[in-house]
matplotlib code that plots the C-alpha trace (Angstrom):
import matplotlib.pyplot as plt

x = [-13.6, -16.8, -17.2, -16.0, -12.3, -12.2, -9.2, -8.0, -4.2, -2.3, 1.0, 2.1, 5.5, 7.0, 8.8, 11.9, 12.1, 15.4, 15.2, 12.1, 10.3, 7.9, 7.5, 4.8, 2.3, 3.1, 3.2, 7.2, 9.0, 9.7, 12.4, 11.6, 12.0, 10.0, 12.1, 11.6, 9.2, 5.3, 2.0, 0.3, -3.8, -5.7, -9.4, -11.0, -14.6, -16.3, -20.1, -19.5, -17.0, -14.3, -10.9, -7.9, -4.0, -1.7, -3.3, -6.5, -10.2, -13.0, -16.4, -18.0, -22.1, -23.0, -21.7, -21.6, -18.9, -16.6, -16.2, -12.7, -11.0, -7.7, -7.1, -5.1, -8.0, -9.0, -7.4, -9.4, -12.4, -11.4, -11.2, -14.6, -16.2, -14.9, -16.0, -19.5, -19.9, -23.0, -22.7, -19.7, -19.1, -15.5, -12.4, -9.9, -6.8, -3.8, -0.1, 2.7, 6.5, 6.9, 8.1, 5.3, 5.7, 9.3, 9.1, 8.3, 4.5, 3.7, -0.2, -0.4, 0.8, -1.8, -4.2, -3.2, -3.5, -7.0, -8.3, -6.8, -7.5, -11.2, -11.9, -10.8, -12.7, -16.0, -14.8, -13.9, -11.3, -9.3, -6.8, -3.3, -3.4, -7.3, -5.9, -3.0, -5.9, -8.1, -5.7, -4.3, -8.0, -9.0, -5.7, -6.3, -10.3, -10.9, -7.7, -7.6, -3.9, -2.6, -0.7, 0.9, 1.0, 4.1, 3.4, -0.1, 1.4, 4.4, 2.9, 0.5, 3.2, 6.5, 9.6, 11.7, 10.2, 10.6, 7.0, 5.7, 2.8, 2.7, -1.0, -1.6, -0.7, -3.9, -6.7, -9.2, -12.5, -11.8, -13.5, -11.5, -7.4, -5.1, -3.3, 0.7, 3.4, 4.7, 8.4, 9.6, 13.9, 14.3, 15.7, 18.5, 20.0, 21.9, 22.4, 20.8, 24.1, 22.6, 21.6, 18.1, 18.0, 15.8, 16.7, 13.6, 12.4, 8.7, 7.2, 3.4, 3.0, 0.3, 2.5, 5.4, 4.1, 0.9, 2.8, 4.7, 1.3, -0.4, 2.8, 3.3, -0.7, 0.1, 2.3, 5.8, 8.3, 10.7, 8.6, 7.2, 10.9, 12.6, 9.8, 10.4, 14.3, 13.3, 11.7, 14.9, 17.0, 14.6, 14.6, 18.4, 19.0, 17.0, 19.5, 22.7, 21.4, 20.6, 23.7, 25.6, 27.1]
y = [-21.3, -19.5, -15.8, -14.5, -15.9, -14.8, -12.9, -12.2, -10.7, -9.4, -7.1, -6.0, -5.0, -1.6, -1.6, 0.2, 0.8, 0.3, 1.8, 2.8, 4.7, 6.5, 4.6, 2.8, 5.7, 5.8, 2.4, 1.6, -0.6, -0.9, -3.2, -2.8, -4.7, -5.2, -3.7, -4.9, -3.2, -3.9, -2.6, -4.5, -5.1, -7.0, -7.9, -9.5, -9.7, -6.7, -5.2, -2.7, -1.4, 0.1, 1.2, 1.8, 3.0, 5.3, 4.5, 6.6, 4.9, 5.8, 3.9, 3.8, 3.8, 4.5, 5.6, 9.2, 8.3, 6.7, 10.4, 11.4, 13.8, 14.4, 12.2, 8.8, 6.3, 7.8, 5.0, 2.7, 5.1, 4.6, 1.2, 0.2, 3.1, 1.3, -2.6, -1.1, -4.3, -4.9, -3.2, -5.0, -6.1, -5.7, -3.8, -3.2, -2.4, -1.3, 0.0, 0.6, 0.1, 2.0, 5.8, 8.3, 9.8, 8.3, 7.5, 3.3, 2.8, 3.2, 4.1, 1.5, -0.9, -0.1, -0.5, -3.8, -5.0, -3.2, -4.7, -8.5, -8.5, -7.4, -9.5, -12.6, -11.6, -11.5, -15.0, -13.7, -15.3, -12.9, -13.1, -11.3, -9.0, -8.3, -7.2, -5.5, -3.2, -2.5, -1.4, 0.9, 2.2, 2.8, 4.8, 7.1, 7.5, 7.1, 9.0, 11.0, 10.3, 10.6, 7.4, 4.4, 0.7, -0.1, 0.2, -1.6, -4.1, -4.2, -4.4, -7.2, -9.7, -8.3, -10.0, -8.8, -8.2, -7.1, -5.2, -4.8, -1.7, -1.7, -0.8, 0.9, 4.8, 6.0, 5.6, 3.3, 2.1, -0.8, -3.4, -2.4, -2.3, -4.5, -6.1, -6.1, -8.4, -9.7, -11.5, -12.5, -12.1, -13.0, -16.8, -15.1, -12.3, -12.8, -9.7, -5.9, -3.9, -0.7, 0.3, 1.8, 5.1, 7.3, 10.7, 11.5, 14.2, 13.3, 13.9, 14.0, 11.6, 13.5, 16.6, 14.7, 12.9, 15.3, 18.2, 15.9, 13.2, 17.0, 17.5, 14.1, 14.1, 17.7, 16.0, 18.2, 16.2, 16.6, 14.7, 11.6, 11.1, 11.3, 8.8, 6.4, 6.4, 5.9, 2.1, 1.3, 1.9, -0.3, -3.1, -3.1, -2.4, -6.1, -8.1, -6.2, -7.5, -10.6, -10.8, -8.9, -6.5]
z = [18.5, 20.3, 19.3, 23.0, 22.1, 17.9, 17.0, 13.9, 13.6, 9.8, 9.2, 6.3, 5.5, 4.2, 1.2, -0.3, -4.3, -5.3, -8.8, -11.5, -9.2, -9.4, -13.0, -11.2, -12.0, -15.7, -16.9, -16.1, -14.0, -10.6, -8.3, -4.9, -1.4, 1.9, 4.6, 8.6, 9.7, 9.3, 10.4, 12.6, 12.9, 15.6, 16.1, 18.7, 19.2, 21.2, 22.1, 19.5, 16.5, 18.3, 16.5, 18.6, 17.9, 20.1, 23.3, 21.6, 21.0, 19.0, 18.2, 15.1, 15.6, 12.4, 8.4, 9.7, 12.0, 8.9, 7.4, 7.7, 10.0, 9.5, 12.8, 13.0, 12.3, 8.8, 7.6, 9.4, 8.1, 4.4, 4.6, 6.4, 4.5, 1.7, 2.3, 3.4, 5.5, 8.1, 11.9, 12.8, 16.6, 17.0, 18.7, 15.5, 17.2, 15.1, 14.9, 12.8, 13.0, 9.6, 10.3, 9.4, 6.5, 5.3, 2.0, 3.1, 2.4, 5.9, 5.4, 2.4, 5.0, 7.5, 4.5, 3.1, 6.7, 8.0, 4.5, 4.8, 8.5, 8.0, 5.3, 7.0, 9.8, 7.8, 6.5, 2.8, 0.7, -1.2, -4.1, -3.6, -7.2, -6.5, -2.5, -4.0, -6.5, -3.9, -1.3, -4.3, -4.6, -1.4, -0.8, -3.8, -4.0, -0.2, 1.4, -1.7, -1.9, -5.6, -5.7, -7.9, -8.0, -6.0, -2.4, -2.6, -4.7, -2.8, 0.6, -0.2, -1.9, 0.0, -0.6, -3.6, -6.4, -10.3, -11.1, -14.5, -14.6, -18.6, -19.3, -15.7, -17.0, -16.6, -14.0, -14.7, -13.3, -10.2, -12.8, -15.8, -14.3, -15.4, -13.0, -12.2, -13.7, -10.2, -10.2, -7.2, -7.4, -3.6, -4.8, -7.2, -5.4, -1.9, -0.6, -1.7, -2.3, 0.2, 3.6, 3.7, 6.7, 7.6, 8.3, 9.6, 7.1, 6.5, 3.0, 2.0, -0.8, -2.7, -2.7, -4.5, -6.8, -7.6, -9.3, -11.9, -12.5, -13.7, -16.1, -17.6, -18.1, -19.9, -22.1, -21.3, -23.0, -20.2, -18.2, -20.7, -21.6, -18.1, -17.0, -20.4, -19.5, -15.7, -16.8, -19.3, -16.3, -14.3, -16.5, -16.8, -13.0, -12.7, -15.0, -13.0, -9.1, -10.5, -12.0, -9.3, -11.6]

ax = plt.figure().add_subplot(projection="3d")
ax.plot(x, y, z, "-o")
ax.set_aspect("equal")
plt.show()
């Protein structure tokens, strides 16, 4: 294929967690699901590095350009600011299905897709745990968005999965995580026994989950022992679906 007709398109899915969330931040369990809606990236070869979503453009001439603005194509920022690749010569044109803001990974969709769609196009190979880790970093240390496991993990594999964080309570170096216990449940369980909606009240990650990480890091018992009971419940909740109790 010449350069003038190179394209390179990924989605990823949203995801729902069924029960043991947030248990993902603090070394629990999680079940969670993909839900029908995905993020969408496309690029296509260009004169320059262009990024495009909601009919608005902006080019991107130099570093300076990738610091963030509290606009819709931080994430695209984040993630380029992140692979520190060469000048690139590209339109990156995405979208997203996923409601803003509703609780269904929607901007660790977008990342899991910018990142798999701008690897491939520089011709890099990746591995899905290492994807699922970086999308998890560049979401916490690039968007500065205080964050757990599940949605990178969850929006890298999809499907229906049983997740395992055991070791991944506290923040480590990119070299030094562990990665996830991944177990795909999609082949036992038929049907999911509840209908996902959206009543469109949005919710700021970072101000949910930010609060309670400070507490539990504290040490208030409240908190270590809800979040210890939250991953028993998980782990049970995975033997009832599969056994549809």
């Amino acid at each position: 294929m010449s350069s003038e007709q190179r394209r390179v398109v990924c989605s990823a899915p949203g995801r729902a967690g069924i029960i043991g969330n947030p248990t993902d931040m603090y070394g629990g369990s999680v079940l969670s699901c993909s839900v029908g809606l995905r993020a969408r990236v496309a690029i296509t070869t260009a004169s320059e590095l262009v990024l495009e979503t909601a009919g608005q453009q902006c080019g991107i001439a130099s570093r300076k350009d990738l610091q963030p603005q509290g606009d819709c194509f931080d994430v695209a920022r984040a993630v380029l600011d992140y692979l520190r690749l060469p000048p690139l010569a590209c339109r990156v044109e995405y979208q997203s299905e996923i409601p803003l803001r509703s609780g269904m990974a929607g901007s660790t969709a977008l990342l899991a897709a910018l990142l798999r769609g701008l690897l491939a196009w520089q011709g890099q190979g990746f591995r899905l745990h290492h994807l699922a880790e970086r999308v998890r970093y560049v979401e916490l240390n690039f968007l500065k968005v205080v964050c757990g496991y599940q949605d990178a993990y969850m929006c890298t594999f999809g499907g229906l999965s049983f997740m395992d964080f055991r070791g991944k309570q506290f923040y480590r170096r990119a070299e030094a995580e562990l990665y996830a216990t991944i177990e795909p449940l999609a082949a036992y369980v038929s049907q999911l026994p509840f209908v996902l909606a959206f009543t469109g009240v949005q919710h700021a990650s970072s101000a949910v989950h930010k609060p309670i990480r400070e507490r539990w890091l504290e040490g208030e018992p409240d908190v270590v022992e809800g979040y210890k009971r939250i991953t028993e419940i998980a782990r049970a909740g995975k033997k009832a679906l599969i056994l549809g109790d």
